[in-house]
N, CA, C and O of each residue as an XYZ file, in Angstrom:
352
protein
N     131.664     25.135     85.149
C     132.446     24.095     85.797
C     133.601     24.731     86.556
O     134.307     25.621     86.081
N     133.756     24.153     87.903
C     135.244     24.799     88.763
C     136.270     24.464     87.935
O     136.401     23.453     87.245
N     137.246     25.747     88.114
C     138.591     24.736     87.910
C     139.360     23.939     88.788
O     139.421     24.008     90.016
N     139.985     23.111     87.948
C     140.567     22.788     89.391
C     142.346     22.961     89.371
O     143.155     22.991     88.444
N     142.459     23.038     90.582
C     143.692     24.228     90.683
C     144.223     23.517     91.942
O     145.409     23.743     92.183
N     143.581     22.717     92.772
C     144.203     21.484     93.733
C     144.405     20.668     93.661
O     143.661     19.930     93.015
N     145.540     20.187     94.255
C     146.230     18.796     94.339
C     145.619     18.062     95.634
O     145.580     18.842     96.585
N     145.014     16.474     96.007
C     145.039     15.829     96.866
C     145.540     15.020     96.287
O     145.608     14.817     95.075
N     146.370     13.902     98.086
C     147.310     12.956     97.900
C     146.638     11.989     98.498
O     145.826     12.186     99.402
N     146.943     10.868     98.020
C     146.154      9.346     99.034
C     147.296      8.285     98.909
O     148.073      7.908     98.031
N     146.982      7.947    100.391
C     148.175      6.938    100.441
C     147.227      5.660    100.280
O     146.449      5.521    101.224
N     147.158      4.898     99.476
C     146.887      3.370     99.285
C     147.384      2.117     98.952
O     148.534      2.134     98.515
N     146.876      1.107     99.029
C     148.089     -0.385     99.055
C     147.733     -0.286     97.531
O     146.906      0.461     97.009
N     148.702     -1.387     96.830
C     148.778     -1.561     95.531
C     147.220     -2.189     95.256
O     146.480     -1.785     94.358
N     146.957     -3.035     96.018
C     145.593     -3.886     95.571
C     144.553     -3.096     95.534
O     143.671     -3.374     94.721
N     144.384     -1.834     96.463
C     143.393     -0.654     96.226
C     143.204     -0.064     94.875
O     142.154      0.041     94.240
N     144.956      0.471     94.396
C     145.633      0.817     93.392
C     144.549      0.070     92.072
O     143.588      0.646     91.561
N     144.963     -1.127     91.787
C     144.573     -2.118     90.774
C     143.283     -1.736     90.703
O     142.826     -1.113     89.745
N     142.451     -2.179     91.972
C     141.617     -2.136     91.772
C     140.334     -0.874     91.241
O     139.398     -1.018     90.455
N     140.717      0.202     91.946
C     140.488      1.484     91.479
C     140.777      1.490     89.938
O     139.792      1.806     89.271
N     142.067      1.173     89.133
C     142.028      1.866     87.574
C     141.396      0.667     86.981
O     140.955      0.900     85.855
N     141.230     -0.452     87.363
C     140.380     -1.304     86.863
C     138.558     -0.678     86.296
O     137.930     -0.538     85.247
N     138.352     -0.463     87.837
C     137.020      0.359     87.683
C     137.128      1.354     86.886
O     136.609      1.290     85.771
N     137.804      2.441     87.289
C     138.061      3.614     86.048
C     138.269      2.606     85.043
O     137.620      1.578     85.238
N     138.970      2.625     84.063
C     138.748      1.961     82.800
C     137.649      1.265     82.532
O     137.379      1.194     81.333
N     136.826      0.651     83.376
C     135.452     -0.029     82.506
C     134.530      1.163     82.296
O     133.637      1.189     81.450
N     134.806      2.087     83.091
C     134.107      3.379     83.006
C     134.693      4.377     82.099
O     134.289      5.534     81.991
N     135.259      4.073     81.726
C     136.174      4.868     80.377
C     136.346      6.169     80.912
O     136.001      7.232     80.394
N     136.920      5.982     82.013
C     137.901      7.379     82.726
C     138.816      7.318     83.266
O     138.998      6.184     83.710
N     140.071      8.451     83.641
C     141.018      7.590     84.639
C     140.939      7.992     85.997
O     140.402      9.042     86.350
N     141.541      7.056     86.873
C     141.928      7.039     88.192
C     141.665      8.059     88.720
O     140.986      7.866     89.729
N     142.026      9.814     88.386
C     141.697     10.856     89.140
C     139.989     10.952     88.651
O     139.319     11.087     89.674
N     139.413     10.931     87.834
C     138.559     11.520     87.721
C     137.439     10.394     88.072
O     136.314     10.856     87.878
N     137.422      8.964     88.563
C     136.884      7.952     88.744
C     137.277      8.373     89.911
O     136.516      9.318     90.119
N     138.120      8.265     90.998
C     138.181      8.863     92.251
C     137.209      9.970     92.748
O     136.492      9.755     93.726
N     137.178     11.244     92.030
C     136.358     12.295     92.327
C     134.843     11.918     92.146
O     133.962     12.143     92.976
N     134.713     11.417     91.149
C     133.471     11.135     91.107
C     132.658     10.548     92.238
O     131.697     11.111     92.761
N     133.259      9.063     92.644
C     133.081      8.447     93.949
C     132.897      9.174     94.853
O     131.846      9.252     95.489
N     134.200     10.004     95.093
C     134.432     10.861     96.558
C     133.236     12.011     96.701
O     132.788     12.258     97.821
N     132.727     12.719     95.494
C     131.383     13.668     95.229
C     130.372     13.216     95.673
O     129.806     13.708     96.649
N     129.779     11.758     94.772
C     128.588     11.706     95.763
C     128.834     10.527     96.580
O     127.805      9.858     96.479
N     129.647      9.932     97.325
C     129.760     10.019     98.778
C     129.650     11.527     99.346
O     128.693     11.934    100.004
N     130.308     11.972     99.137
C     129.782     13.428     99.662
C     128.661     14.081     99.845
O     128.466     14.667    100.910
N     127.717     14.087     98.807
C     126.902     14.579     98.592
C     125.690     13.364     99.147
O     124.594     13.673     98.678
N     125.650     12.711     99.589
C     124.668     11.198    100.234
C     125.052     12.099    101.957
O     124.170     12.520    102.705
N     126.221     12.175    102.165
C     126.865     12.408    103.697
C     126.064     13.324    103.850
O     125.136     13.313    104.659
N     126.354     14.260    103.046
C     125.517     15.706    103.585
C     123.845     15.739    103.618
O     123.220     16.184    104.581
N     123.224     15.201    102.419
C     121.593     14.828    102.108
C     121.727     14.227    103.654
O     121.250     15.001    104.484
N     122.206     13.171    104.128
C     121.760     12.694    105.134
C     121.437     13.779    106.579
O     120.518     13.788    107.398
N     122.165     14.286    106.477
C     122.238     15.562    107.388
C     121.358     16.593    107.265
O     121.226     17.320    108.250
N     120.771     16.809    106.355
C     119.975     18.226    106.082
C     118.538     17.649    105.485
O     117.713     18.469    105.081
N     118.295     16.458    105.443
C     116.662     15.819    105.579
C     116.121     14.802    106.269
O     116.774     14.333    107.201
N     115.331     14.473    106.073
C     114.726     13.332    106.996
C     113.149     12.475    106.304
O     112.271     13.063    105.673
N     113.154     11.564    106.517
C     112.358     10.423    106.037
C     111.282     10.226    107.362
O     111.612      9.914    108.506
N     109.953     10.492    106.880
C     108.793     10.216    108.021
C     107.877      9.388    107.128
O     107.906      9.457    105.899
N     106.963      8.503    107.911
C     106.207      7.792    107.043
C     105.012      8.585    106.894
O     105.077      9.813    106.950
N     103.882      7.947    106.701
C     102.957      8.677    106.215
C     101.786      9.158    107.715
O     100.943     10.053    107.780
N     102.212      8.134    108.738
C     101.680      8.503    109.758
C     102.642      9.103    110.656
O     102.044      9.596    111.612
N     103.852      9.252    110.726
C     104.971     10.548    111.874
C     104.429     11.513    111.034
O     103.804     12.330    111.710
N     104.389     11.887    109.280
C     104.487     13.048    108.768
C     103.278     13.559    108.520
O     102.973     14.441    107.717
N     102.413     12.773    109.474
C     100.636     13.861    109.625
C     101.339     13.696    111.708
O     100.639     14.497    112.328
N     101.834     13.350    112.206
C     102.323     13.489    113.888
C     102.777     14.914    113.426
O     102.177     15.947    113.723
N     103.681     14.857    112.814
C     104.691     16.326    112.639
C     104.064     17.118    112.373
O     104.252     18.174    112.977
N     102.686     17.056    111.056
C     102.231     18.330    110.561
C     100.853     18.837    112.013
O     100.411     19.979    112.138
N     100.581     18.015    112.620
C     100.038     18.180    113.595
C     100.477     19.015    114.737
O      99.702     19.779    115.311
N     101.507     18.894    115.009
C     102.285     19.196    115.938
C     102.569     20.666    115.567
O     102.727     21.453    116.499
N     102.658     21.164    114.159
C     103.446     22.536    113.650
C     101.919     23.021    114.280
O     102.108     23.803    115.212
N     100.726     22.815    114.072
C      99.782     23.505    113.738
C      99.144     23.690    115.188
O      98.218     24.425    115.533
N      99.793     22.948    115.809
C      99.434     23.812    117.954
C     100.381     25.108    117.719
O     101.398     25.417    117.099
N      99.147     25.837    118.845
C      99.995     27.245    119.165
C     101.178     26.713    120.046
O     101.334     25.731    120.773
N     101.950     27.795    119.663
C     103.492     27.739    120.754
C     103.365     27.674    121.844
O     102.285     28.026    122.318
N     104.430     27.190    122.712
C     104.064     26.810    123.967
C     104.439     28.172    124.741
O     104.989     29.002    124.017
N     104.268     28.497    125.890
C     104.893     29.833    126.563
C     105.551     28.880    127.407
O     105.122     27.944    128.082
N     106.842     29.406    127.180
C     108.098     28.684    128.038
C     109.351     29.406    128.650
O     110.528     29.344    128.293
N     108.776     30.092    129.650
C     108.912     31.428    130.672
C     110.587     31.584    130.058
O     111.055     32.527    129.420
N     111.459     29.957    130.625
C     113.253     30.438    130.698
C     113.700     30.315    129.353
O     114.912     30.338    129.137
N     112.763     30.167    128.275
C     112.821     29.952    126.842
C     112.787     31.754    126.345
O     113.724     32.350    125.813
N     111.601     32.263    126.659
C     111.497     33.556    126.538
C     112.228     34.466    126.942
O     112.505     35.500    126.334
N     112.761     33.977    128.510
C     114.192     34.901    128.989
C     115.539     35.161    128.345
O     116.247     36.165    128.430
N     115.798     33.664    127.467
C     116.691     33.765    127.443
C     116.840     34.788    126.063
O     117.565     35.778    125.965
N     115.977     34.256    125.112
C     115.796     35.306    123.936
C     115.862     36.854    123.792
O     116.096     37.589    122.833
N     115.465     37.154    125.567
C     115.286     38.516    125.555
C     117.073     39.253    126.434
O     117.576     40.369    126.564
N     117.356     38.174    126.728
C     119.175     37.914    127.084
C     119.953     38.556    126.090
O     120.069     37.979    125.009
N     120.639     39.907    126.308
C     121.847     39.825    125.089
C     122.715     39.037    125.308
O     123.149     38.638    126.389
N     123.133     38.669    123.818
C     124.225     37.638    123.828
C     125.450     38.443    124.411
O     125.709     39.646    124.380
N     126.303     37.052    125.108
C     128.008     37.752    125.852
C     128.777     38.288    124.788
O     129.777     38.932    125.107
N     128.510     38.152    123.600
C     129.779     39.026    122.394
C     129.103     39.910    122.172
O     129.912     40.749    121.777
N     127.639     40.594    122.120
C     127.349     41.850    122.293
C     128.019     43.095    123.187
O     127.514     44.217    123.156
């Protein structure tokens, strides 16, 4: 487990307030650690969303179709690869 060794600050109205240690307490935790929890997997949903993707059963035979053509030859595609990069 990390430690934790940081402080974050949140500015919120009182009715946020309430309502937040309300929740913590039915959850038999407090306020910081009912906060993190939330804020984690929101986090962790944000990012899944970003790094997969959902095809049905007919895009995800389109897609596997598609991997399995040879590559295309794509002359200014090939140039550019063979381009050193400008920070070289």
């Amino acid at each position: 487990m990390d430690t934790k060794t940081k402080n974050l600050t949140l500015r919120i109205s009182d009715r946020d307030k309430v309502s937040l240690q309300r929740a913590a307490q039915l959850q038999g935790s407090n306020l910081s650690e009912f906060i993190l929890k939330a804020a984690r997997q929101s986090a962790q949903e944000v990012l899944a969303q970003q790094s997969s993707f959902q095809l049905s059963s007919q895009q995800m035979q389109a897609f596997l179709d598609a991997l399995d053509q040879p590559a295309k030859d794509i002359p200014n595609l090939r140039e550019l690869f063979q381009t050193p990069p400008p920070w070289d």
